[in-house]
C-alpha atoms as an extended CHARMM CRD file, in Angstrom:
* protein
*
       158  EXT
         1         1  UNK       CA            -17.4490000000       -2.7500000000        5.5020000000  PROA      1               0.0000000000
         2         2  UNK       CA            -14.6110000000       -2.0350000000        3.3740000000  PROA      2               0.0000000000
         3         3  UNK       CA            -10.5030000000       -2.5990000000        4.0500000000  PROA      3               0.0000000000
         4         4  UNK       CA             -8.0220000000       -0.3090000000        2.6950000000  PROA      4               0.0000000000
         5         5  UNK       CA             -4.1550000000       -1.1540000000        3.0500000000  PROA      5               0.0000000000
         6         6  UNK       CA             -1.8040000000        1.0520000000        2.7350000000  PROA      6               0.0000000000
         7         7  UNK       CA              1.9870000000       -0.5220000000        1.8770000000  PROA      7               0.0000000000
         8         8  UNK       CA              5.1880000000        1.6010000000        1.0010000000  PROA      8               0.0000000000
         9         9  UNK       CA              7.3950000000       -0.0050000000       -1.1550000000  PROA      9               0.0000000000
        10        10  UNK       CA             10.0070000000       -1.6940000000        0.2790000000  PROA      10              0.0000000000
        11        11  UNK       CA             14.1100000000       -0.7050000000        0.3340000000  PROA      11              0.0000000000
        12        12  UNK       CA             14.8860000000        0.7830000000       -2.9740000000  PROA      12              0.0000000000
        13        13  UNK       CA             18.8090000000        1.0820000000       -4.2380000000  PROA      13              0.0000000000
        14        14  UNK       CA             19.3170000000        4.4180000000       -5.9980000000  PROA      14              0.0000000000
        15        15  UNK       CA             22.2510000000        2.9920000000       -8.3820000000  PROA      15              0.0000000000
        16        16  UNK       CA             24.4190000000        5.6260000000      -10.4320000000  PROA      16              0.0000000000
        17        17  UNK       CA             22.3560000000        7.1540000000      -14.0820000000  PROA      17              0.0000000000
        18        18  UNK       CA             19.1520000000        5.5800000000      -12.3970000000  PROA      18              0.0000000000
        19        19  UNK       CA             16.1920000000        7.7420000000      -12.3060000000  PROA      19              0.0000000000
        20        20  UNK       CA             13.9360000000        7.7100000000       -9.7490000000  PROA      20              0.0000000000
        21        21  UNK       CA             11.0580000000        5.8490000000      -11.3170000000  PROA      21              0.0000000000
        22        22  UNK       CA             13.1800000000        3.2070000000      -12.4120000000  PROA      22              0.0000000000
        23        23  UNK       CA             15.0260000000        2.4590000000       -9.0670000000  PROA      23              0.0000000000
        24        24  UNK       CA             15.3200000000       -1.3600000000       -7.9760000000  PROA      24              0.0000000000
        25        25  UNK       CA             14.4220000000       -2.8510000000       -4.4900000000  PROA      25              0.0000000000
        26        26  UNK       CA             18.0260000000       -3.1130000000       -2.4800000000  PROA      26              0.0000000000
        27        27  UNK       CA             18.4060000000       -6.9070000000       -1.0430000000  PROA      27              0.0000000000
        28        28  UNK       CA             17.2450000000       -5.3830000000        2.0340000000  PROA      28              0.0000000000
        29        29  UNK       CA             14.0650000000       -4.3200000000        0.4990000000  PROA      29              0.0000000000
        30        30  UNK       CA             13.3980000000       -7.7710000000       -1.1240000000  PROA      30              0.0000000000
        31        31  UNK       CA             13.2920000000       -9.5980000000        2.3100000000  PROA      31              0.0000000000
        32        32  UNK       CA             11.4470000000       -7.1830000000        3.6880000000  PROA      32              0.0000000000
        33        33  UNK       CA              8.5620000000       -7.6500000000        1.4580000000  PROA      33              0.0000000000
        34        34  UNK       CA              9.1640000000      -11.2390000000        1.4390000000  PROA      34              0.0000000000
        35        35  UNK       CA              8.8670000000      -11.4090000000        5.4430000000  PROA      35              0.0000000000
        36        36  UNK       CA              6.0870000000       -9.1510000000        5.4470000000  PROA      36              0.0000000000
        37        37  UNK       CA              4.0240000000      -10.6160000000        2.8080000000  PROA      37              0.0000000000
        38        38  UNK       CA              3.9760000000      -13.4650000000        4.3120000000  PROA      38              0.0000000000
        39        39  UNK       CA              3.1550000000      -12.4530000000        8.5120000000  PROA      39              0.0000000000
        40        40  UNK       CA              0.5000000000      -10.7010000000        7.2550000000  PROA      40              0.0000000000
        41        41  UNK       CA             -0.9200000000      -14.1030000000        5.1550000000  PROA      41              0.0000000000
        42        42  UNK       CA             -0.0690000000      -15.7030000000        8.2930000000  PROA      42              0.0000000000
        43        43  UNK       CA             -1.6450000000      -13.3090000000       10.7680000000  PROA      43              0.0000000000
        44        44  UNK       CA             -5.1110000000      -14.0320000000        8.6220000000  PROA      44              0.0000000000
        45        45  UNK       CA             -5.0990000000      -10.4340000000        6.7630000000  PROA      45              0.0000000000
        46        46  UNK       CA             -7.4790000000      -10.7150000000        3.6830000000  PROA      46              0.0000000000
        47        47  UNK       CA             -6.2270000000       -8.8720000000        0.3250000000  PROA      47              0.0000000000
        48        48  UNK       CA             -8.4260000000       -9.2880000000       -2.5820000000  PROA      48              0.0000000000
        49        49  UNK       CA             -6.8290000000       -6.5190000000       -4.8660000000  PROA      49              0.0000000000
        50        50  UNK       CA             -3.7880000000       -4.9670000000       -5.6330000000  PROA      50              0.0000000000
        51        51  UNK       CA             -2.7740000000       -1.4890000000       -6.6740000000  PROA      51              0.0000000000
        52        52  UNK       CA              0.7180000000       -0.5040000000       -7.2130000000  PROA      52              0.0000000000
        53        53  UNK       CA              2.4340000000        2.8760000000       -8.3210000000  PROA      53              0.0000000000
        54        54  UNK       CA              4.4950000000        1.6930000000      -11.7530000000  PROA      54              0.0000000000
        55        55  UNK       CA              7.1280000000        2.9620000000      -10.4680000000  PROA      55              0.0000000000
        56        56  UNK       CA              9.8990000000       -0.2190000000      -10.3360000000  PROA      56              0.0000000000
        57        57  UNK       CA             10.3090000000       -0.3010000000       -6.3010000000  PROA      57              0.0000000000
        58        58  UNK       CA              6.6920000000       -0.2180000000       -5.8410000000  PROA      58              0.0000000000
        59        59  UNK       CA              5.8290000000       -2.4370000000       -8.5030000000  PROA      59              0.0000000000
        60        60  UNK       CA              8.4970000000       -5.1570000000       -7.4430000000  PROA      60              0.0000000000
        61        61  UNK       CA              6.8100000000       -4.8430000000       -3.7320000000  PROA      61              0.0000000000
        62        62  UNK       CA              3.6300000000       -5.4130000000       -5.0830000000  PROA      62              0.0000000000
        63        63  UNK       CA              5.0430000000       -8.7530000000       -7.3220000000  PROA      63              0.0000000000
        64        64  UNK       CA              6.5110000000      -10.1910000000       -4.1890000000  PROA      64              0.0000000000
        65        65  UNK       CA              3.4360000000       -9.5100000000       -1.6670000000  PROA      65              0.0000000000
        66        66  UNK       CA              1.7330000000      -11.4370000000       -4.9890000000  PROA      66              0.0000000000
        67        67  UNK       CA              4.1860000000      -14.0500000000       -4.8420000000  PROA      67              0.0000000000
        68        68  UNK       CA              2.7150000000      -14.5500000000       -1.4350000000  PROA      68              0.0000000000
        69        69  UNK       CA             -1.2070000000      -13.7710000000       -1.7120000000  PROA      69              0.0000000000
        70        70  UNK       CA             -1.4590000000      -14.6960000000       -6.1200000000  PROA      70              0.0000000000
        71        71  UNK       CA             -4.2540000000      -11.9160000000       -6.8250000000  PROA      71              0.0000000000
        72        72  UNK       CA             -5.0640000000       -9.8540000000       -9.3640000000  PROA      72              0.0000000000
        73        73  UNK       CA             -3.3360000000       -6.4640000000       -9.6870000000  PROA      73              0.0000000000
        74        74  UNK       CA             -3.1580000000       -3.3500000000      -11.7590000000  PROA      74              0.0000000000
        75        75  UNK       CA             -0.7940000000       -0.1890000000      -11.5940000000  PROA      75              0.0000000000
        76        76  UNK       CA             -2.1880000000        3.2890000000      -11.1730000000  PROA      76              0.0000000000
        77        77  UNK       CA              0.2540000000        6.3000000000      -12.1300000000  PROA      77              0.0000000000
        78        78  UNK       CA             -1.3240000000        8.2800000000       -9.7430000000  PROA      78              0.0000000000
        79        79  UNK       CA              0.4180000000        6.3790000000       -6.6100000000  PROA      79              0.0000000000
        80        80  UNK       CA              3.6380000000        7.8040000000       -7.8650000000  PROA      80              0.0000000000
        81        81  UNK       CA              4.3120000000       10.7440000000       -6.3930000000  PROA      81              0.0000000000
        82        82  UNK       CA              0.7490000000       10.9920000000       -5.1020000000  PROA      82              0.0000000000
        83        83  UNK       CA             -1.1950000000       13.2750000000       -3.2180000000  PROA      83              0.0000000000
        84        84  UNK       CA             -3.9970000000       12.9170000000       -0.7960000000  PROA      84              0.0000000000
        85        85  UNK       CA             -6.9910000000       13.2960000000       -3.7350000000  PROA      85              0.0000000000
        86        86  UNK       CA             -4.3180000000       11.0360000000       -5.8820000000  PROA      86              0.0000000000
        87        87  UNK       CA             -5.5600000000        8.1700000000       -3.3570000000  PROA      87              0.0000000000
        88        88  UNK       CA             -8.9310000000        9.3800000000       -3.0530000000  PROA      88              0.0000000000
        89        89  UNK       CA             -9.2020000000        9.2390000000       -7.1360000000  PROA      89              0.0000000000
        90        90  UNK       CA             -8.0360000000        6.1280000000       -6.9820000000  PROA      90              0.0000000000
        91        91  UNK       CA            -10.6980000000        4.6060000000       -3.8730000000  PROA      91              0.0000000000
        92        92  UNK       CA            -13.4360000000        6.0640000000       -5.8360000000  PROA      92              0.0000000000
        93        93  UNK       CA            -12.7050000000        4.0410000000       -9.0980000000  PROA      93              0.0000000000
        94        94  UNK       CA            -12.6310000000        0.6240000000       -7.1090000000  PROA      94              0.0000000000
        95        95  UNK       CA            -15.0690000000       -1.8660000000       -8.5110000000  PROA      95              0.0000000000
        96        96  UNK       CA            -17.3760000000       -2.4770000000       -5.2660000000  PROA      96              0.0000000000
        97        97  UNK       CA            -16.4550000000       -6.0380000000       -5.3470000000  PROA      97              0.0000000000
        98        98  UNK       CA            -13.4670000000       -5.7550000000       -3.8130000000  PROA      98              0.0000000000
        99        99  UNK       CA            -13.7970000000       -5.6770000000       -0.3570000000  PROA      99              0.0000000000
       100       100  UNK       CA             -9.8710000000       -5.4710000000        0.9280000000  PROA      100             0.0000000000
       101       101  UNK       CA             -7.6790000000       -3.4720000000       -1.3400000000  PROA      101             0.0000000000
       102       102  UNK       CA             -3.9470000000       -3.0590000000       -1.1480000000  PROA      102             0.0000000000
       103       103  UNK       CA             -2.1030000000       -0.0210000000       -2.3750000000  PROA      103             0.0000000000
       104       104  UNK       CA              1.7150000000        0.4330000000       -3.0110000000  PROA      104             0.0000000000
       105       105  UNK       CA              2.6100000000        3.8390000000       -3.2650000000  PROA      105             0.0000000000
       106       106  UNK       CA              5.6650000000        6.2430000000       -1.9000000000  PROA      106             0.0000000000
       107       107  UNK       CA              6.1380000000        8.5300000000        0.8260000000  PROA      107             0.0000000000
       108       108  UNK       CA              5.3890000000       11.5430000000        1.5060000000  PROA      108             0.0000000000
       109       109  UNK       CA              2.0900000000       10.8930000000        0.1420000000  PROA      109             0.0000000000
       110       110  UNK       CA              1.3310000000        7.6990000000        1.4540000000  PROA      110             0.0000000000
       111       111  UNK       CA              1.9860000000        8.5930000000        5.0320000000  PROA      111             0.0000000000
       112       112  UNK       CA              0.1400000000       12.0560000000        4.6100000000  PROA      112             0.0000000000
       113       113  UNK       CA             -2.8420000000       10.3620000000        3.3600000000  PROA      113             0.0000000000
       114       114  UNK       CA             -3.0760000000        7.6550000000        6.3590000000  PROA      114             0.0000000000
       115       115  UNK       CA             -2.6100000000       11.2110000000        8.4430000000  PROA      115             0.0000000000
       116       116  UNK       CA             -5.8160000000       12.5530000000        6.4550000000  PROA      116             0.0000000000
       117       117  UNK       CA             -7.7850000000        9.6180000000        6.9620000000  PROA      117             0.0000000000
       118       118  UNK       CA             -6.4270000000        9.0660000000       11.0410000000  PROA      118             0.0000000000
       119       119  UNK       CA             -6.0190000000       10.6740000000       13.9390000000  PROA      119             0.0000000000
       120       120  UNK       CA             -2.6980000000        8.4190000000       14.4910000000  PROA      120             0.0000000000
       121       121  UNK       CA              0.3700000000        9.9490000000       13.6210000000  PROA      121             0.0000000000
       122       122  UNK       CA              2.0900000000        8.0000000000       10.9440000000  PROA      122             0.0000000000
       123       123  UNK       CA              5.2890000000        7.8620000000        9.2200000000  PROA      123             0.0000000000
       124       124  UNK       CA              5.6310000000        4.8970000000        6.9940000000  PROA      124             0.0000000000
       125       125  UNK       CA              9.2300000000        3.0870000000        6.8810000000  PROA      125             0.0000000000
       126       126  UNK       CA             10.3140000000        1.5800000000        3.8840000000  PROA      126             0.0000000000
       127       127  UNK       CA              7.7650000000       -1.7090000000        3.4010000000  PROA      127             0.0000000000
       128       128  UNK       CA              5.3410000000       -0.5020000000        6.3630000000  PROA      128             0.0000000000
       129       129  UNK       CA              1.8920000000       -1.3410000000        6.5650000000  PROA      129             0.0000000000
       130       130  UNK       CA             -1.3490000000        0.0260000000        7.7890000000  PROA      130             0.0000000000
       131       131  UNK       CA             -4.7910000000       -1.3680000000        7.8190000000  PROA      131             0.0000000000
       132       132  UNK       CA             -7.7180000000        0.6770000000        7.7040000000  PROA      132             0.0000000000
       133       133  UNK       CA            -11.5640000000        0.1630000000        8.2500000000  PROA      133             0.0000000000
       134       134  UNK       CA            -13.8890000000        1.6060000000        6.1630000000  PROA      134             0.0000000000
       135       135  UNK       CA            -17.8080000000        1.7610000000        7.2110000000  PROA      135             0.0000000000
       136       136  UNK       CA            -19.1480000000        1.8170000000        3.9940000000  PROA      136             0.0000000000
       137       137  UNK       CA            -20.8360000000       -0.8580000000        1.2600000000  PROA      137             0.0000000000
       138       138  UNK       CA            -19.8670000000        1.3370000000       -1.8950000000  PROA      138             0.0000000000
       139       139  UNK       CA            -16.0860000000        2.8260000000       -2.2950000000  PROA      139             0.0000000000
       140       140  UNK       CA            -17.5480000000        6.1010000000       -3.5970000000  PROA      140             0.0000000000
       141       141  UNK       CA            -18.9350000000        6.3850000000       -0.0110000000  PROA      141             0.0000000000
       142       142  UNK       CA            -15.5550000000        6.7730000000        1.0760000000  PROA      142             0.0000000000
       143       143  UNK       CA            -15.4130000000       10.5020000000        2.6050000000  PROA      143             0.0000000000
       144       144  UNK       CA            -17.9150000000       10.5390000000        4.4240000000  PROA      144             0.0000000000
       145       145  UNK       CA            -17.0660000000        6.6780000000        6.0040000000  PROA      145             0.0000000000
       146       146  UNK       CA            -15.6470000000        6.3320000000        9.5790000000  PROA      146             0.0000000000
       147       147  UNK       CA            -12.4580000000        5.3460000000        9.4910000000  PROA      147             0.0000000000
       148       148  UNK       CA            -10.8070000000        3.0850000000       12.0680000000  PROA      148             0.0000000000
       149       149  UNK       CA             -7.0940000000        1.4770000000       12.3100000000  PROA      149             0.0000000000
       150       150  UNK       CA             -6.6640000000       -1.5240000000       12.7130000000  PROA      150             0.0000000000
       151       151  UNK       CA             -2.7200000000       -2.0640000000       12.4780000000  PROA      151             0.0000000000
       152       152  UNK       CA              0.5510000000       -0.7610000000       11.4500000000  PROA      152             0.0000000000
       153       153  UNK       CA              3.2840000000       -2.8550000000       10.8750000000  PROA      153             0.0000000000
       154       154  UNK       CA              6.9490000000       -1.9700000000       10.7450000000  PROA      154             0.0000000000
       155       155  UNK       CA              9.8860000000       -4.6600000000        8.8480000000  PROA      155             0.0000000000
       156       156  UNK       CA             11.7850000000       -4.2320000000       12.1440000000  PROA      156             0.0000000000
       157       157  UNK       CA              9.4630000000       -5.1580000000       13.8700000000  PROA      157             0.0000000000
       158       158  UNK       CA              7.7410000000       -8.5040000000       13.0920000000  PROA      158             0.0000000000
């Protein structure tokens, strides 16, 4: 049994002569992840893996959830922007020995996917989370898997 996590970054700021890749977590953003990095740790949710878009808001939302959990983590420049195979690419390229993997990534994509893989209706806020089971033993059996929530957390709402 695998876990997948899906996390949107948290509150970006979209200062003047920024592009969009490079745009910084707002203050907002940065106790968002804070808050949520931490009820998650404290509601017993195992991570062992990170994998964050490169993009700056992302990446910073990754760095604090790490500040919180202190795993390893790499970026993938396929969660910027991404699509629903952009995910898929990426679950199939997981080393097997990671049993609870984390993603930060972006909307639209990130909610679409959790809409591909769920017959909930999602729509990620800024620094949402949702928790997915995966019946498989391999990641590359991950199509084919039953898929099950098991929660979706909103900022406002913790």
């Amino acid at each position: 049994m695998k876990k997948l996590i899906l996390v949107r970054h948290a509150k970006s700021d979209w200062p003047e002569e920024t592009e969009d890749f490079d745009r910084p977590l707002a203050d907002k953003g940065l106790e968002d992840a804070m808050r949520m990095s931490r009820f998650m740790k404290n509601n017993s949710i195992l991570i062992d893996y990170f994998v964050s878009s490169p993009a700056v808001r992302a990446l910073n939302t990754c760095k604090i959830f790490n500040q919180t959990y202190n795993l390893n983590f790499i970026t993938n420049e396929k969660l910027y922007n991404p699509s629903e195979s952009n995910f898929e690419s990426v679950i199939y390229n997981l080393d097997d020995s990671h049993e609870a993997v984390a993603f930060f990534s972006h909307n639209n994509g990130i909610s679409n996917f959790a809409n591909s893989i769920s017959d909930d209706i999602f729509h990620f806020p800024t620094c949402g989370v949702a928790g997915f089971e995966i019946d498989c033993d391999s990641w590359s059996e991950f199509d084919g898997a039953d898929k099950k929530l098991l929660f979706f957390y909103e900022p406002g709402k913790i």
